[in-house]
mmCIF file of the N, C-alpha and C atoms, coordinates in Angstrom:
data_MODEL
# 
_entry.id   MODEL 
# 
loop_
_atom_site.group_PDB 
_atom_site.id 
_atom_site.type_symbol 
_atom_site.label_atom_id 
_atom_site.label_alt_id 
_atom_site.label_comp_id 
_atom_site.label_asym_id 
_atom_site.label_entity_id 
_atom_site.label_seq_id 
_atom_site.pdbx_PDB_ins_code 
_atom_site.Cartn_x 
_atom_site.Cartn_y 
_atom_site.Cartn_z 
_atom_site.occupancy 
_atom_site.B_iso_or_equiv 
_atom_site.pdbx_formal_charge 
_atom_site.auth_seq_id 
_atom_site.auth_comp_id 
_atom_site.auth_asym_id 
_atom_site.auth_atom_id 
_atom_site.pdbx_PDB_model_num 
ATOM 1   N N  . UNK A 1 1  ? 8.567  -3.906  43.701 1.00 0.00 ? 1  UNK A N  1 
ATOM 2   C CA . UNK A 1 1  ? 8.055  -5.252  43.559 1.00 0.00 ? 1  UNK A CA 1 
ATOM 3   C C  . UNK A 1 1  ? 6.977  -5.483  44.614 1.00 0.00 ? 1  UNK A C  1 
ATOM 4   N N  . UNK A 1 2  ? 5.640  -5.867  44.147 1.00 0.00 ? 2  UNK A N  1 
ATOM 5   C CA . UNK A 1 2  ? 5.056  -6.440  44.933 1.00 0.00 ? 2  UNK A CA 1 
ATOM 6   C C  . UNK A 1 2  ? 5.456  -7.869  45.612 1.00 0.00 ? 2  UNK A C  1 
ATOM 7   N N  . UNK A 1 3  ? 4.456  -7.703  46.985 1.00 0.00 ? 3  UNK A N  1 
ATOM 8   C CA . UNK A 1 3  ? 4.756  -8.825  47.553 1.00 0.00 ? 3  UNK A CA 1 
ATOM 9   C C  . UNK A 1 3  ? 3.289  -9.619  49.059 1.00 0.00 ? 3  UNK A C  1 
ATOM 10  N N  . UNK A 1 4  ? 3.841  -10.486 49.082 1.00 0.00 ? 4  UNK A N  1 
ATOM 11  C CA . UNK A 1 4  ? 2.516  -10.681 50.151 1.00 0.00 ? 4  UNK A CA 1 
ATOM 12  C C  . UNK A 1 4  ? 3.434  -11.220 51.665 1.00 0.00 ? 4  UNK A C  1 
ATOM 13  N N  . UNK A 1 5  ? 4.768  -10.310 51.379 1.00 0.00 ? 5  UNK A N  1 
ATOM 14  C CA . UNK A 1 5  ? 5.277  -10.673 52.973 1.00 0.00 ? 5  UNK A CA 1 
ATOM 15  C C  . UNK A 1 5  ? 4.032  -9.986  54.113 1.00 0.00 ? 5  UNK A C  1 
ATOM 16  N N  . UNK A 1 6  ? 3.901  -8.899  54.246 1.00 0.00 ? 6  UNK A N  1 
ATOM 17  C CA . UNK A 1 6  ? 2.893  -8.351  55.538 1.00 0.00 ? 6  UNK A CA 1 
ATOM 18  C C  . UNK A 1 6  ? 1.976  -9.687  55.810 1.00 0.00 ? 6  UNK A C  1 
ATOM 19  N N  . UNK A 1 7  ? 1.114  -10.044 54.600 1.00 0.00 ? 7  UNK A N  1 
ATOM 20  C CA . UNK A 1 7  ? 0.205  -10.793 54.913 1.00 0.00 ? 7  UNK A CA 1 
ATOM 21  C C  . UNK A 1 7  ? 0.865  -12.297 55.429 1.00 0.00 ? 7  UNK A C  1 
ATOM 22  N N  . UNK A 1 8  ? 1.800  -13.005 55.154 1.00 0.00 ? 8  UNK A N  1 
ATOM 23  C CA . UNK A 1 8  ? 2.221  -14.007 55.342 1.00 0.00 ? 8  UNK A CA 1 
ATOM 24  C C  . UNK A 1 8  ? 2.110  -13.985 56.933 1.00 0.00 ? 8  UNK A C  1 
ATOM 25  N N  . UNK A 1 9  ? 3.453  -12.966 57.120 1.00 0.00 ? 9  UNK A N  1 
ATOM 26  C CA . UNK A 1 9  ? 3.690  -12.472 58.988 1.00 0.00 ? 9  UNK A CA 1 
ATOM 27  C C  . UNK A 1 9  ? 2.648  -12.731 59.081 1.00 0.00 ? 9  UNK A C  1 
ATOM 28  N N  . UNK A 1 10 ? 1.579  -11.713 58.864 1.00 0.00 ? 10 UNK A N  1 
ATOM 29  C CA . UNK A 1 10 ? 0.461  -11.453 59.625 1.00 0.00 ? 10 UNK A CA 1 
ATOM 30  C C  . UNK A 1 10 ? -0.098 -12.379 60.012 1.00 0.00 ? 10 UNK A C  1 
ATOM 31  N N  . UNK A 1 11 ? -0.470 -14.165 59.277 1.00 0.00 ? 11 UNK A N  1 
ATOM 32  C CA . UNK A 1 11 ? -1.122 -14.979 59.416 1.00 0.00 ? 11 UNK A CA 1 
ATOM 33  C C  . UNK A 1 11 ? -0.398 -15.851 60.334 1.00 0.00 ? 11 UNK A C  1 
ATOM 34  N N  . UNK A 1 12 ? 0.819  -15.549 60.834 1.00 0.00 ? 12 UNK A N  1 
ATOM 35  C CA . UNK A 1 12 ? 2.043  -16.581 61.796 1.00 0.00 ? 12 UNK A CA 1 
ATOM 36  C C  . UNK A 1 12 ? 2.085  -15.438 62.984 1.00 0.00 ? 12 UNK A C  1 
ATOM 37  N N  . UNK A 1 13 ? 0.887  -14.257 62.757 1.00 0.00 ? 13 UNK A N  1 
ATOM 38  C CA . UNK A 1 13 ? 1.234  -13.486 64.527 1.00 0.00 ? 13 UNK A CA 1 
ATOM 39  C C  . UNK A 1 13 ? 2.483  -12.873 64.315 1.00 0.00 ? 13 UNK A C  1 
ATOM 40  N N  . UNK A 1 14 ? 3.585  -12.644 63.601 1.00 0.00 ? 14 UNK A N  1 
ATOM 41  C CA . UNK A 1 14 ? 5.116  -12.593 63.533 1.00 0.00 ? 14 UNK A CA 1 
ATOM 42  C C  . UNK A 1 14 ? 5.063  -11.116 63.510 1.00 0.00 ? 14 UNK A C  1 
ATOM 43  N N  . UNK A 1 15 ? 5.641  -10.484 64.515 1.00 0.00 ? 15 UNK A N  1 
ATOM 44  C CA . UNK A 1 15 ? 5.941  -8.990  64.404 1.00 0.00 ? 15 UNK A CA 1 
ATOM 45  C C  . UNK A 1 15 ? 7.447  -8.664  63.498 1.00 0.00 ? 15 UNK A C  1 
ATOM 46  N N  . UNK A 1 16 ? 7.326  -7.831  62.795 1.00 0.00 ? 16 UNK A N  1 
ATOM 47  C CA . UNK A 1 16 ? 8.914  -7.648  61.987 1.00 0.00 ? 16 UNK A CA 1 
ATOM 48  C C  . UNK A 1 16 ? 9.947  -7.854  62.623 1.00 0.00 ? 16 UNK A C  1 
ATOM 49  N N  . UNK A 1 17 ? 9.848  -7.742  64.088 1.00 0.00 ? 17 UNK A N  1 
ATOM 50  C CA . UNK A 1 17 ? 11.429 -8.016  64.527 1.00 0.00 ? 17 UNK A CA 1 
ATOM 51  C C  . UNK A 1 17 ? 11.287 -9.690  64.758 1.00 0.00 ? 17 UNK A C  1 
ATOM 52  N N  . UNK A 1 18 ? 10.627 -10.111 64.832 1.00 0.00 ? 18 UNK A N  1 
ATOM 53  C CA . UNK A 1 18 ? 10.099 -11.671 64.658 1.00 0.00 ? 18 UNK A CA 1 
ATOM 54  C C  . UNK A 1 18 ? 10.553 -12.465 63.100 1.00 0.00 ? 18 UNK A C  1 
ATOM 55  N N  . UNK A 1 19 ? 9.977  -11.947 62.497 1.00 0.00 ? 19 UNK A N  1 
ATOM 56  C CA . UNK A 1 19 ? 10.407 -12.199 61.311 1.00 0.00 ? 19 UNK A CA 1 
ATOM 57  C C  . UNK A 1 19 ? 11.549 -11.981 60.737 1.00 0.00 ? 19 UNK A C  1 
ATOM 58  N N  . UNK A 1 20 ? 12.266 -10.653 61.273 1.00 0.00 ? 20 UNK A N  1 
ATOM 59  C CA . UNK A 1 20 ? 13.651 -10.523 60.966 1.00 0.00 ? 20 UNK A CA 1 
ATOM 60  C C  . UNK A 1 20 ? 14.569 -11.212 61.916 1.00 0.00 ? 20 UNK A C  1 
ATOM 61  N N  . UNK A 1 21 ? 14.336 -11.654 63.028 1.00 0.00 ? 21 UNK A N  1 
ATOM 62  C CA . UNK A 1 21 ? 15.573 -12.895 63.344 1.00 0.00 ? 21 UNK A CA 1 
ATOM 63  C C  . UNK A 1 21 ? 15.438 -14.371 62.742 1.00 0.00 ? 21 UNK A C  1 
ATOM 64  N N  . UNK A 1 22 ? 14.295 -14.735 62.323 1.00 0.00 ? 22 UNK A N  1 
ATOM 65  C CA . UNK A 1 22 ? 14.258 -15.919 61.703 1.00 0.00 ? 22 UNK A CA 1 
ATOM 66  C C  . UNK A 1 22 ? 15.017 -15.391 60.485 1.00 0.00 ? 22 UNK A C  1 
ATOM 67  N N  . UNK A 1 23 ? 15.247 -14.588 59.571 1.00 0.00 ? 23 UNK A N  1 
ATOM 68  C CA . UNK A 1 23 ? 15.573 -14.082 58.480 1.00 0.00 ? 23 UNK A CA 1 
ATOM 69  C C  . UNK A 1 23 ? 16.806 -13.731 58.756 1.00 0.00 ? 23 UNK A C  1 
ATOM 70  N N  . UNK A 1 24 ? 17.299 -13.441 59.771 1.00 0.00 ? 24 UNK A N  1 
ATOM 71  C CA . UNK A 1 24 ? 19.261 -12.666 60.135 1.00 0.00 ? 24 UNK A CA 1 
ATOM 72  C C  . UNK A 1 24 ? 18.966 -11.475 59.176 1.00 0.00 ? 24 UNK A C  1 
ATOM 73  N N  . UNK A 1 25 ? 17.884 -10.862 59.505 1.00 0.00 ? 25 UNK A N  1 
ATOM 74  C CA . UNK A 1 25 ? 18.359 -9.297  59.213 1.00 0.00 ? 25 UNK A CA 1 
ATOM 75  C C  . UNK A 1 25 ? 17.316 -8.493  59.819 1.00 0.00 ? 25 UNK A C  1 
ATOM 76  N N  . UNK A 1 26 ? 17.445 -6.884  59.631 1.00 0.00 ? 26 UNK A N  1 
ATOM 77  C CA . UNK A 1 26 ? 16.833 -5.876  60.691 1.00 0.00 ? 26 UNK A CA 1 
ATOM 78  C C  . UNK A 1 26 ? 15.392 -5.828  60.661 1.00 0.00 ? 26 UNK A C  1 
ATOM 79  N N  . UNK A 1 27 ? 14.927 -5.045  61.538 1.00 0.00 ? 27 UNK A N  1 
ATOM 80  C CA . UNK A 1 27 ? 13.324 -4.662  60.895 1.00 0.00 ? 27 UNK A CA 1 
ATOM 81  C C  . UNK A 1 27 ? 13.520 -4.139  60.559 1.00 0.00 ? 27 UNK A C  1 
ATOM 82  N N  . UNK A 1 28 ? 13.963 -3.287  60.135 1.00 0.00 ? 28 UNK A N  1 
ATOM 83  C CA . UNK A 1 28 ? 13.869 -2.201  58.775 1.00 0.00 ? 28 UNK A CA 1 
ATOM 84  C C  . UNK A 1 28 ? 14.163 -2.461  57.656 1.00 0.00 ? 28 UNK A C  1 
ATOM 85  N N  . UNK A 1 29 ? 14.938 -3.448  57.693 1.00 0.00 ? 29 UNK A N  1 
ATOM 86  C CA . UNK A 1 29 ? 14.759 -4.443  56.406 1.00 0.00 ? 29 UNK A CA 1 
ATOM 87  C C  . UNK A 1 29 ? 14.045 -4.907  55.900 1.00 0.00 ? 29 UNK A C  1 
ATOM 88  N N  . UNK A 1 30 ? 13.023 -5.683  56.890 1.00 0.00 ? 30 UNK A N  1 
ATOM 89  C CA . UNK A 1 30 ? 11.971 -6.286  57.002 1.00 0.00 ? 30 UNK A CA 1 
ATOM 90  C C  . UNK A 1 30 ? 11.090 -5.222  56.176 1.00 0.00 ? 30 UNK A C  1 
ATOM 91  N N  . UNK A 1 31 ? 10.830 -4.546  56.802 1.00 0.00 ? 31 UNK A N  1 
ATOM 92  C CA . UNK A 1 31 ? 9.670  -3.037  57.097 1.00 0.00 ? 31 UNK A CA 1 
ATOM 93  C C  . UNK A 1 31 ? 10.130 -2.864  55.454 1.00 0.00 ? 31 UNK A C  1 
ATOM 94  N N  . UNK A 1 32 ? 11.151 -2.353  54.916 1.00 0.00 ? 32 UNK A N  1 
ATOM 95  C CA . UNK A 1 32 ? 11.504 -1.733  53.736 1.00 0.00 ? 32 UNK A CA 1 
ATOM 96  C C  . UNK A 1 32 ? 11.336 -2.479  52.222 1.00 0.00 ? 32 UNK A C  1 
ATOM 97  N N  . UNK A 1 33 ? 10.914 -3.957  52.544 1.00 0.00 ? 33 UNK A N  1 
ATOM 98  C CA . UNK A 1 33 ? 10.862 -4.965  51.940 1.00 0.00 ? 33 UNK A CA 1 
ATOM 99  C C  . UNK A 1 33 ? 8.753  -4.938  51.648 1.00 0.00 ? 33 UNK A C  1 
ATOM 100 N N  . UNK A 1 34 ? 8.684  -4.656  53.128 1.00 0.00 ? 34 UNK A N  1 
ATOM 101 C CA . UNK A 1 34 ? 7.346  -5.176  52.955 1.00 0.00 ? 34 UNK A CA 1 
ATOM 102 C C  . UNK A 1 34 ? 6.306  -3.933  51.909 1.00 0.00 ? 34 UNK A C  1 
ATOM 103 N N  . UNK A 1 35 ? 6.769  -2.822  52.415 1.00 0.00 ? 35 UNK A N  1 
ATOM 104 C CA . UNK A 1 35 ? 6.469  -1.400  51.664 1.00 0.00 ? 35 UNK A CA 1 
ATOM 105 C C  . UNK A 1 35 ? 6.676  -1.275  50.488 1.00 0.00 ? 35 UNK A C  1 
ATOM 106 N N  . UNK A 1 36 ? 7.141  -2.086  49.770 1.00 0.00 ? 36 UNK A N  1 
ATOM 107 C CA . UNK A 1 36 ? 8.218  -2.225  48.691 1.00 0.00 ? 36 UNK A CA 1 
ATOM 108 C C  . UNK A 1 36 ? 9.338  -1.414  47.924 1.00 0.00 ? 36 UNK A C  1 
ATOM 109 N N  . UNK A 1 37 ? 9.858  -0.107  49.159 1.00 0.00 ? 37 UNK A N  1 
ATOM 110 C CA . UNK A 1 37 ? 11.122 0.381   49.364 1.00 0.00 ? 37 UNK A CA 1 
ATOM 111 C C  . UNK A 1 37 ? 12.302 -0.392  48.683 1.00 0.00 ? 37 UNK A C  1 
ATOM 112 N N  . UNK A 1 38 ? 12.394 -1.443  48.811 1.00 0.00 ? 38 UNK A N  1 
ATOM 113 C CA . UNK A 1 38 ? 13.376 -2.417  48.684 1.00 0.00 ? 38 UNK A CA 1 
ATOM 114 C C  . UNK A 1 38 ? 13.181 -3.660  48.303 1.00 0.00 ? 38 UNK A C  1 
ATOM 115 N N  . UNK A 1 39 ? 13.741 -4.161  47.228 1.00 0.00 ? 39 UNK A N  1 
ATOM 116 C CA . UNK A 1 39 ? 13.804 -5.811  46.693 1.00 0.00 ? 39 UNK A CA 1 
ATOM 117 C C  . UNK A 1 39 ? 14.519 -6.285  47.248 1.00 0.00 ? 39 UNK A C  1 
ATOM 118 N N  . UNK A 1 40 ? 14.323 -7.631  47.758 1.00 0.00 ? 40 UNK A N  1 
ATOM 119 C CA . UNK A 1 40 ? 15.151 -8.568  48.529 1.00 0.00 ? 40 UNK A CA 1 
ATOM 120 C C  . UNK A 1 40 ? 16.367 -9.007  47.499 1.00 0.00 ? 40 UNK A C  1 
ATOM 121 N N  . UNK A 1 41 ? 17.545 -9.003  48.392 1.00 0.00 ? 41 UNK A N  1 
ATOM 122 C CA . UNK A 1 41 ? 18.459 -10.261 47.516 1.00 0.00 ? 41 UNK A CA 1 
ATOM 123 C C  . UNK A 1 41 ? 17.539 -11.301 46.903 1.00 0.00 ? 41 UNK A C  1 
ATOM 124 N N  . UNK A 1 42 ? 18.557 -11.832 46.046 1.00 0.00 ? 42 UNK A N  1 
ATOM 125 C CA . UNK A 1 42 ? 18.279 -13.495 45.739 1.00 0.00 ? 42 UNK A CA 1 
ATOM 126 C C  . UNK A 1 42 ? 18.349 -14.456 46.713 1.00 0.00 ? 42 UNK A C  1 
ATOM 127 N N  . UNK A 1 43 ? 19.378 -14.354 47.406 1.00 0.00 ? 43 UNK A N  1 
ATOM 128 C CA . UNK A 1 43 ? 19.533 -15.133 48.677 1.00 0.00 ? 43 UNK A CA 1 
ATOM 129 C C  . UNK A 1 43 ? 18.829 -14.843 50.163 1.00 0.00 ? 43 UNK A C  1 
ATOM 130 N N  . UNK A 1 44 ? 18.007 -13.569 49.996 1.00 0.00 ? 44 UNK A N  1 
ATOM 131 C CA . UNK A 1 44 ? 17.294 -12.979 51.108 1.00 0.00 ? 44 UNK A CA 1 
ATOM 132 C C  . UNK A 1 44 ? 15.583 -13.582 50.666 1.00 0.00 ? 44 UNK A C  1 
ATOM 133 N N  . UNK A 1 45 ? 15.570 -13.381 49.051 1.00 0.00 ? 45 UNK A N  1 
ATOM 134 C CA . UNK A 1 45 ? 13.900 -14.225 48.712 1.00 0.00 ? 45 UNK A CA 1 
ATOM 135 C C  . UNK A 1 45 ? 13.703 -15.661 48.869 1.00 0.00 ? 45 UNK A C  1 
ATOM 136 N N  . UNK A 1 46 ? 15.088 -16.599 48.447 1.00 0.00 ? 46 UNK A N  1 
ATOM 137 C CA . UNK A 1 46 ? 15.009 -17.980 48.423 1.00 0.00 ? 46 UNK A CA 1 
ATOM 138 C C  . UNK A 1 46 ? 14.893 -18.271 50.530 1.00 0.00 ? 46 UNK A C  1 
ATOM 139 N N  . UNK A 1 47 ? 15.516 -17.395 51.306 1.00 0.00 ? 47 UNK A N  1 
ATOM 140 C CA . UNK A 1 47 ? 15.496 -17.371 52.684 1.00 0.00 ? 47 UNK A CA 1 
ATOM 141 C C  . UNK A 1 47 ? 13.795 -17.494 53.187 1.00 0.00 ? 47 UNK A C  1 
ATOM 142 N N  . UNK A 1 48 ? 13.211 -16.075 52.620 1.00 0.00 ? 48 UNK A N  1 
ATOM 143 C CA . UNK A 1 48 ? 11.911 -16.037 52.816 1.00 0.00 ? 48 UNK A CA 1 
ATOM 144 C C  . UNK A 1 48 ? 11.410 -17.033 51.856 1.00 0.00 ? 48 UNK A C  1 
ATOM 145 N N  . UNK A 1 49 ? 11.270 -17.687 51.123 1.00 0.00 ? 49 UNK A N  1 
ATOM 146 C CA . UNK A 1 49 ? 10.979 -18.635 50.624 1.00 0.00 ? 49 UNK A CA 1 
ATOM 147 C C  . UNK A 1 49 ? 10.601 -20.017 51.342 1.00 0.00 ? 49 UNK A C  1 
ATOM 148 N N  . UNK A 1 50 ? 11.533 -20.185 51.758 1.00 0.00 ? 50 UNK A N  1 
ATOM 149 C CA . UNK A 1 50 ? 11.814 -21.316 52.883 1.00 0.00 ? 50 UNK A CA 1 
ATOM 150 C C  . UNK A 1 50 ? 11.812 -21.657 53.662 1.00 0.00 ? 50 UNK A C  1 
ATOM 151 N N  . UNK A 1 51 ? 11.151 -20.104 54.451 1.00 0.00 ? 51 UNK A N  1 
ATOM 152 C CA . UNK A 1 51 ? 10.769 -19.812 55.470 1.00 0.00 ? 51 UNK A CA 1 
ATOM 153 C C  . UNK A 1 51 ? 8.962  -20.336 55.392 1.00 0.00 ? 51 UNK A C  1 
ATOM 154 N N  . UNK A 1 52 ? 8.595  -19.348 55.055 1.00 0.00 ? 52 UNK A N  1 
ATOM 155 C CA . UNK A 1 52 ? 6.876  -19.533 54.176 1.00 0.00 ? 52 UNK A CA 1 
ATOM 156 C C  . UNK A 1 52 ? 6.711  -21.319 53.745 1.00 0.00 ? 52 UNK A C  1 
ATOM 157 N N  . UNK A 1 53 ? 7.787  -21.676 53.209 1.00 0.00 ? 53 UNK A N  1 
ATOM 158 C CA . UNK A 1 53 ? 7.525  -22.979 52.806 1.00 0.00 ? 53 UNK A CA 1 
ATOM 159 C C  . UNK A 1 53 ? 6.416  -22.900 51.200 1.00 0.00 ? 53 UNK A C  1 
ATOM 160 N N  . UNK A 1 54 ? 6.627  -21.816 50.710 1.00 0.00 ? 54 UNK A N  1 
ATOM 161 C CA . UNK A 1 54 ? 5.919  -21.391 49.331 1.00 0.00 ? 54 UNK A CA 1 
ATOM 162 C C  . UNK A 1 54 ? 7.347  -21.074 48.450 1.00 0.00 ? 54 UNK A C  1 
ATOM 163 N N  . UNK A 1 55 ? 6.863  -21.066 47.055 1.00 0.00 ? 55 UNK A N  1 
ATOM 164 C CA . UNK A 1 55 ? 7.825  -21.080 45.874 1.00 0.00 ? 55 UNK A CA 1 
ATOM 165 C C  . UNK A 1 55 ? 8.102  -19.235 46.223 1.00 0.00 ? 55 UNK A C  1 
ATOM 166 N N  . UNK A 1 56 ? 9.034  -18.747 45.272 1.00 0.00 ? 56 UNK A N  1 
ATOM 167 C CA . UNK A 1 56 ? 9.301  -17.430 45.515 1.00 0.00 ? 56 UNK A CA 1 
ATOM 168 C C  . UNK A 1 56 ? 8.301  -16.741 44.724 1.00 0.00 ? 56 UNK A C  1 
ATOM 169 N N  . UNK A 1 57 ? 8.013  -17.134 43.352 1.00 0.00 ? 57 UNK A N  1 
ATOM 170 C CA . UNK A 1 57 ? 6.380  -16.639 42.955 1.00 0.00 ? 57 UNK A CA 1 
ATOM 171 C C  . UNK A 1 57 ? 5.323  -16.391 43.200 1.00 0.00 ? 57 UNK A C  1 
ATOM 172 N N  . UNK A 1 58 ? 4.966  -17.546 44.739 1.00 0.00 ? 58 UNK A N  1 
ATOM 173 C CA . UNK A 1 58 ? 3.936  -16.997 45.322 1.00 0.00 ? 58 UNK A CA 1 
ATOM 174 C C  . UNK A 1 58 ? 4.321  -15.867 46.447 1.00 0.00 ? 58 UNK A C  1 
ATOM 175 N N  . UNK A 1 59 ? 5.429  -15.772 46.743 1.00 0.00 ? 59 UNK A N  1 
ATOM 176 C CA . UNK A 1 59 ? 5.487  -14.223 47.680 1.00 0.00 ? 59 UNK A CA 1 
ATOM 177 C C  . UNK A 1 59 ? 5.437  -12.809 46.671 1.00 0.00 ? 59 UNK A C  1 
ATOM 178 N N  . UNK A 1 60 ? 6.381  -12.811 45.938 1.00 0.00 ? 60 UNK A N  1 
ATOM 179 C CA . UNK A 1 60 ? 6.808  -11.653 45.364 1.00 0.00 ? 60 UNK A CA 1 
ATOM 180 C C  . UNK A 1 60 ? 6.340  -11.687 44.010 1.00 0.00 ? 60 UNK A C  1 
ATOM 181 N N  . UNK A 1 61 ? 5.832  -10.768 43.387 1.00 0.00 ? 61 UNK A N  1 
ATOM 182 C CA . UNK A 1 61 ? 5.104  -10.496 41.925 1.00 0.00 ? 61 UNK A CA 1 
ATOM 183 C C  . UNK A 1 61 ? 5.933  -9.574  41.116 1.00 0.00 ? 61 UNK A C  1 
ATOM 184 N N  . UNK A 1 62 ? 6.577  -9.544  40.476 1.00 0.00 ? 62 UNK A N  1 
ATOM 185 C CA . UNK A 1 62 ? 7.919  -8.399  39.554 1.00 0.00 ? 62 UNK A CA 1 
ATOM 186 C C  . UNK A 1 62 ? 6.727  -7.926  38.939 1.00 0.00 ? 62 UNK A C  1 
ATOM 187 N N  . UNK A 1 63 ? 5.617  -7.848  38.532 1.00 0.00 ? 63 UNK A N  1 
ATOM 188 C CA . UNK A 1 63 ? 5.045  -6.853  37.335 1.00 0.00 ? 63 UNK A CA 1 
ATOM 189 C C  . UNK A 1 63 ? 4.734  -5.692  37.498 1.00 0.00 ? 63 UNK A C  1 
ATOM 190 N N  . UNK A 1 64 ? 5.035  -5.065  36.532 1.00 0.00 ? 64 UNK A N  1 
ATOM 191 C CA . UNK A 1 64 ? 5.008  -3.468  36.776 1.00 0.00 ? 64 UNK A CA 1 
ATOM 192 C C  . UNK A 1 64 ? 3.694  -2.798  36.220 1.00 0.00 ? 64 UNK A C  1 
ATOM 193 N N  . UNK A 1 65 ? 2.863  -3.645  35.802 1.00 0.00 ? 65 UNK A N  1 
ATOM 194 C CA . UNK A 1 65 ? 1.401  -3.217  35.280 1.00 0.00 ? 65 UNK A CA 1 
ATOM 195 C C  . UNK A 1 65 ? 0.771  -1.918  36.031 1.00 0.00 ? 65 UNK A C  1 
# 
């Protein structure tokens, strides 16, 4: 899954371990998320969601085009 977490951080200065304590989880979580290694929970996207203060559509893109 795409996504525009890197760029979000990036624009708040937020280093992954930055972003992963606001979030309660690792950087490598973080890191594995942003690479797109890994899809977030439901409850880990609505987190980053709410974090960003953006809908979950504008972070993450499901299309496989």
């Amino acid at each position: 899954m795409k996504n525009r977490l890197r760029v979000l951080r990036a624009e708040r200065e937020w280093s992954q371990a930055a972003l992963a304590q606001h979030l309660g989880v690792s950087r490598q979580a973080v890191n594995a998320i942003e690479t797109g290694k890994h899809d977030p929970s439901l409850p880990l996207a609505f987190r980053i969601a709410r974090l960003f203060d953006m809908p979950i559509e504008a972070i993450f893109d499901d299309c496989t085009d």
